[in-house]
Every structure is written in structure tokens, then in C-alpha cells.
N, C-alpha and C positions, 0 to 999 in steps of 0.2 A: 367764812374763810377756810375753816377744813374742808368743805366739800370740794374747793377749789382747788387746795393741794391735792387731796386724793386723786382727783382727774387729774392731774398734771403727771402724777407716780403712774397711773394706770398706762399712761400716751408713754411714757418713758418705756414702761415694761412692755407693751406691744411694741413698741420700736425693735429693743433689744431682741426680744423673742423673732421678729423679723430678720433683723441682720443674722443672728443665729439657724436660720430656717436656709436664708441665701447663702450662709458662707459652706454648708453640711452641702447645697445642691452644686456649689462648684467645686466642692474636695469631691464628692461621687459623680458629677455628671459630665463636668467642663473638663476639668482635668488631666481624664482619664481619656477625656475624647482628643484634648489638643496632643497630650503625650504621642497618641495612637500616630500623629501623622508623620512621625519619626522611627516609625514601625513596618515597614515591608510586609505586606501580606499579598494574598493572589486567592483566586476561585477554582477548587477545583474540579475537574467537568470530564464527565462520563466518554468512551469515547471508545474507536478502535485501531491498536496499534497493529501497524503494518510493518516487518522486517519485508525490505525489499529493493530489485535494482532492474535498471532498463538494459536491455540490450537489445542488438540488433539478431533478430532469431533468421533461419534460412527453412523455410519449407520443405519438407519432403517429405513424394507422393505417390503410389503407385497411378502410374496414371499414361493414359493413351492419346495420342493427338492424331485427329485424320482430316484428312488432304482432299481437295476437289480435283477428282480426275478428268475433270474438263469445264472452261466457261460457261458460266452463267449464271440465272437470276438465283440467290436464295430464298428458300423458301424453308422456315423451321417450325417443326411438328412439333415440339418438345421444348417448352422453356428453362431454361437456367435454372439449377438447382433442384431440378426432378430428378429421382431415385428412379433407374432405370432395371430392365431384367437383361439379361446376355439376348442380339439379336434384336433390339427394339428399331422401331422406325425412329430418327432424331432428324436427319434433316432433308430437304431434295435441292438438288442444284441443277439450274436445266431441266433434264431430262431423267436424270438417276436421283436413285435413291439410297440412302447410308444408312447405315444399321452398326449398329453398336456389338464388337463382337467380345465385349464383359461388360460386366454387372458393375454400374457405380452410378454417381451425379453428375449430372450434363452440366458440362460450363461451357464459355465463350470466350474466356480468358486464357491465354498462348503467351511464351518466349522463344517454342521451340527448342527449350532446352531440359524437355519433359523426358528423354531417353538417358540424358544425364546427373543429374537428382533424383535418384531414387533409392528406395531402402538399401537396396545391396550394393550402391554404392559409397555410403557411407562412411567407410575406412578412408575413402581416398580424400577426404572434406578439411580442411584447414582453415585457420583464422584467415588463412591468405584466400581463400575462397571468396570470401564476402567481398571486398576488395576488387577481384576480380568479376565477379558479377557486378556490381556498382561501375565500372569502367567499359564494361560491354554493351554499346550503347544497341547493337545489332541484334540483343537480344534481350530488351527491355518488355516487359508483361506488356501488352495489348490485346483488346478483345477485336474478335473474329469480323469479321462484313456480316451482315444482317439483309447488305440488298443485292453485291454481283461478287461472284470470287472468280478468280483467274484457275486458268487450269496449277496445279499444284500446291496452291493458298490455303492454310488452315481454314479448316469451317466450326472446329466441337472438339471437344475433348470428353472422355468420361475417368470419372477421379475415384479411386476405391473408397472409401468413404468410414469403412468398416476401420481402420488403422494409416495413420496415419502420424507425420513427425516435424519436431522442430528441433534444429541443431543452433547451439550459442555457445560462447567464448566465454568463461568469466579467469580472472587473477586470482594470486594464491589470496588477495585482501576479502574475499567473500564466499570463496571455495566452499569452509567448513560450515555455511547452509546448506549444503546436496549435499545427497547421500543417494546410494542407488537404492532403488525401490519406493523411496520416498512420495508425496506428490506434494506436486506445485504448480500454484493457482497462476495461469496465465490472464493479464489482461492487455488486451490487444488494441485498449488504446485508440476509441474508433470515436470519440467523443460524442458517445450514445447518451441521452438522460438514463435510462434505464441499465446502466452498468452492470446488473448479473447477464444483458445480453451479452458482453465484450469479455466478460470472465470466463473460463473452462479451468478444469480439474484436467493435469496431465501427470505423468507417471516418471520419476527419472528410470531410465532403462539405462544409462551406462554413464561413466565419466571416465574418460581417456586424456592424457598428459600430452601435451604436446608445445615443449618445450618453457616457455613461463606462461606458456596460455592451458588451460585445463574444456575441452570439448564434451559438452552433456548433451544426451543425446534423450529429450521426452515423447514420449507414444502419447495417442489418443484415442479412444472411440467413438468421443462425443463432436454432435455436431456443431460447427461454426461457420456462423451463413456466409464469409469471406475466405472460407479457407482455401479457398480454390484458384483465388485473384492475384494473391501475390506470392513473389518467391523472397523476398527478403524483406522483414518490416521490426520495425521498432518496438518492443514489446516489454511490459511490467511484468517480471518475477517475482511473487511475491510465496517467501519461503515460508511465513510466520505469521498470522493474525491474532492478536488477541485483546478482546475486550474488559476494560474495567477503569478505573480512575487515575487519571494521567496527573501525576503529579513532579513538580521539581526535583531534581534529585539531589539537590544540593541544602532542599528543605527537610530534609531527610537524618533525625537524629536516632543517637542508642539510649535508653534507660535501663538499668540492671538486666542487659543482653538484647532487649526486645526493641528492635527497630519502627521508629512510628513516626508521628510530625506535628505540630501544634494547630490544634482547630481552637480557632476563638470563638465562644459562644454569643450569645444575645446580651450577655454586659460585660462581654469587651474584654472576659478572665482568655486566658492560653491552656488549653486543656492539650495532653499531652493523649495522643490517641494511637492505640500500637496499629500497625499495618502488616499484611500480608503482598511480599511484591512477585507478583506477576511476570514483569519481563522489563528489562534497565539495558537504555543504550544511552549512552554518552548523559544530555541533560536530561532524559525525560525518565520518569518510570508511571510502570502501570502496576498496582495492585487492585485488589481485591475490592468490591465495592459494597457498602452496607454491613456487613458481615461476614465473618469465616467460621474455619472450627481449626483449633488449635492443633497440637499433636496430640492431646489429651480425650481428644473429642470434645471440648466446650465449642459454645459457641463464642466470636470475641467480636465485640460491636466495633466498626471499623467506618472510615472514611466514606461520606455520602456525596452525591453528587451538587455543586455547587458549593460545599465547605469552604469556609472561609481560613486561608492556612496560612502561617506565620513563617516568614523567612528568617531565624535565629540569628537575631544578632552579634550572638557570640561566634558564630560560624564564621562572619562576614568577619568578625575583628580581628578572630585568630589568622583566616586570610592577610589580612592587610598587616598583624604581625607580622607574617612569615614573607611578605614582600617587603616589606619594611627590612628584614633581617637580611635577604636576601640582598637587597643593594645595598645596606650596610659592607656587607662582605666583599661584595663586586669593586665597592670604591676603596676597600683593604689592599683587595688583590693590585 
């Protein structure tokens, strides 16, 4: 009969000991995990921020257009986009031969309104210019005849190549990116894979007012294998790049002065992690990735890529106080 009871106490005590095992796994494991799903969190990810805006830029080019002094077949010596010497053979029509009398790159691309675009005329260029080129239908870019031209008909141009310019419009809301002297990464938007093709480094060389439009005027001396094609196109400005971890900005708290943001670690605690920010527009900011050094010169372990970051929900409530309080009042008034 005792041996009976003792196994009966021992099945009792492993029970218990079991229910105690289960109830410790869901105060540490369940918990903490169902709580989490009433928690706002995000990943955040390596990246590169772009300050930048489109506009419609205008060409200009020191540049020469010549004419077939009589009918007939073309025949071209020299293909598009060859760097020529002053005096080069470029193309025969008929019976004659054209010779290039300056140094640039052969193109085949014409408006005819290559005498009027040009560096030194500049001064005379207004927002209304664009406008006015967009409505002239009589002198829309087209490339040259390759097989008869009429007597008087564009055959070639040569484009200096060494300097050349793009003129654009911006509002007083994005002015205070340019600056003279400065440079800015042109992308030209040409829906290339290989997008450092479509990029160039330009230079601002002037900003001029003209009236609530403000006229920038950037140089170049690098090559772009289109630059010769069009006189007016759509193009990305872009004033500002910078790389590092793009985070919420609204995830973004202070502890004793030091601005940082909550990285959850691997059991689910909120570690408060200081941050170095890099560059803040509206909701996004970028800091600093992995690490920095303070002002001190330490080093300060900082936000990694793919950190798992917590959106504070005292941030979100004091919000919805303050709209709460806000129509309170509204419904006063």
C-alpha cells in the first residue's frame, strides 16, 4: 500500500512541476510575443538619399550647321559622334565635298535654330523661351537625309564639345539647393540599365532672377553621347546624395540630449540606440550606419542595416492627444 501512495505523490509532483515549466514558457515566450503584435516596428535598410527635382533643361552649344550647296546623293565619310580636327572631310553630296571649318563632333541632328542658342546668347533666355520652342513646330530636332538632300538642306553639324550648357527654371521652393560654383549631378533620364551612362557632374556658373522664376545656367566638359540630339528635355537635378540608414523620422526619440531610436534585439527587449543623422527631409532621415565617433572622438555603436526599430508608442498617443485636444477646442469655438 505505501509503495502505491508514493507513486501516486511522485505523478502528482511531475504534474505540478510540468504546469510550472508551461506557465514560466508562456509569461517569457507567449506573452511577450502576442503583446509585440500591438507594437509598430519597421526594418531598417541601407540605402541612398537623393535631394532632387525634374525640370525641363534647354541646350546650349557652340555649334555650326551646314547646308548642301546643290542636289544630290549623300554620301558620309565620318559617323555621328566622331571628334573631328578643323578642315576634316565629313561628308560628299553629289559631286562636292564639305569640310568642316572647326574642331568638334559630327552630328546629324538639326532645328536650324543652332545660330540662335548659343553661349552668348544666353542673357536673352527666359522661362518663356521653353514655351516657345515647345510651340515651334517648324523647328523641332530632326536628323539630316543620309541618302538625297536638296540644294540648301541641312547635311552635318559639328558641336564644340570642349564646353558646353544647360539652362533651367526653378521656384523660390528649391532655389536654396544651388549655389554658384557648386556641382550638380545631371540625370538625363534616358532609361538606360547602366545609369552612371545617363549621370554627368555639371558645374552651376550663374543664377539670375527673373521675376518668380530664378534662371541657372550649368557648364560641362564632359561627354554625353546625346548631347547633341536634343534642344529641350526633361532632366533629374539632383543637388545632394547621401548614403547611410534610412529611418522613420517620427521613430526618432531624445534621451538625456542624445537623439536615437528603439532597435529590438533577439528577445524582443527595446534597446534605445543613439543615432548620428545625416540628412532629414519631411518623413525620411538618413544617419549614420554601424557606427560613428562622437565629438569626443569615441567611437558610438549605432544603427545597422536591417535593425528591427520600434515606432514609440508614446509618440503615436501623445499625437492622438493632441488631436483629441485639438477638436476638442474646434467644437468650443
Amino acid at each position: 500500500m505505501k509503495k502505491k501512495k508514493t507513486t501516486k505523490g511522485t505523478k502528482r509532483t511531475i504534474a505540478i512541476y510540468i504546469l510550472i515549466v508551461i506557465a514560466f514558457y508562456i509569461a517569457i515566450y507567449v506573452v511577450p510575443q502576442v503583446s509585440d503584435i500591438f507594437v509598430e516596428t519597421y526594418h531598417a535598410e541601407y540605402g541612398t538619399f537623393e535631394e532632387s527635382e525634374e525640370a525641363e533643361c534647354l541646350f546650349v552649344r557652340d555649334e555650326k550647321l551646314y547646308h548642301a550647296q546643290s542636289s544630290g546623293v549623300v554620301e558620309r565619310v565620318i559617323s555621328r559622334g566622331k571628334l573631328m580636327r578643323i578642315r576634316s572631310h565629313i561628308v560628299d553630296v553629289g559631286q562636292i565635298a564639305y569640310y568642316s571649318d572647326m574642331r568638334g563632333m559630327v552630328s546629324y541632328f538639326y532645328d536650324e535654330l543652332e545660330e540662335v542658342y548659343r553661349p552668348e546668347n544666353i542673357d536673352e533666355m527666359s522661362y518663356g523661351t521653353l514655351e516657345q520652342i515647345r510651340n515651334d513646330e517648324e523647328h523641332q530636332v530632326r536628323k539630316a537625309s543620309d541618302e538625297e538632300a536638296a540644294s540648301g538642306e541641312p547635311i552635318f553639324k559639328i558641336v564644340d564639345n570642349q564646353k558646353w550648357y544647360l539652362v533651367f527654371w526653378v521656384n523660390s521652393d528649391t532655389l536654396n539647393r544651388y549655389e554658384e560654383g557648386k556641382q550638380v549631378i545631371v540625370d538625363f533620364l534616358d532609361g538606360s540599365e547602366k545609369r552612371e551612362s545617363t549621370q554627368i557632374q555639371m558645374k552651376i556658373e550663374s543664377l539670375t532672377a527673373q521675376g518668380e522664376q530664378t534662371r541657372i545656367l550649368l557648364s560641362c566638359n564632359s561627354y554625353y553621347k546625346d548631347f547633341d540630339r536634343y534642344r529641350i528635355k526633361t532632366c533629374k537635378l539632383i543637388t545632394a546624395q547621401t548614403r547611410g540608414i534610412f529611418l522613420e523620422t517620427d521613430s526618432i526619440v531624445e534621451e538625456d540630449g542624445q537623439k536615437g531610436v528603439y532597435v529590438v534585439d533577439k528577445f524582443g527587449n527595446y534597446n534605445f540606440t543613439p543615432i548620428r543623422i545625416l540628412n532629414q527631409e519631411g518623413e525620411l532621415t538618413v544617419a549614420e550606419k554601424n557606427y560613428y565617433y562622437d565629438e569626443e572622438g569615441n567611437s558610438v555603436e549605432t544603427v545597422s542595416n536591417y535593425d528591427e526599430i520600434l515606432r514609440p508608442e508614446v509618440e503615436k498617443e501623445k499625437s492622438e492627444d493632441d488631436e483629441d485636444d485639438k477638436t476638442s477646442k474646434d467644437k468650443k469655438e
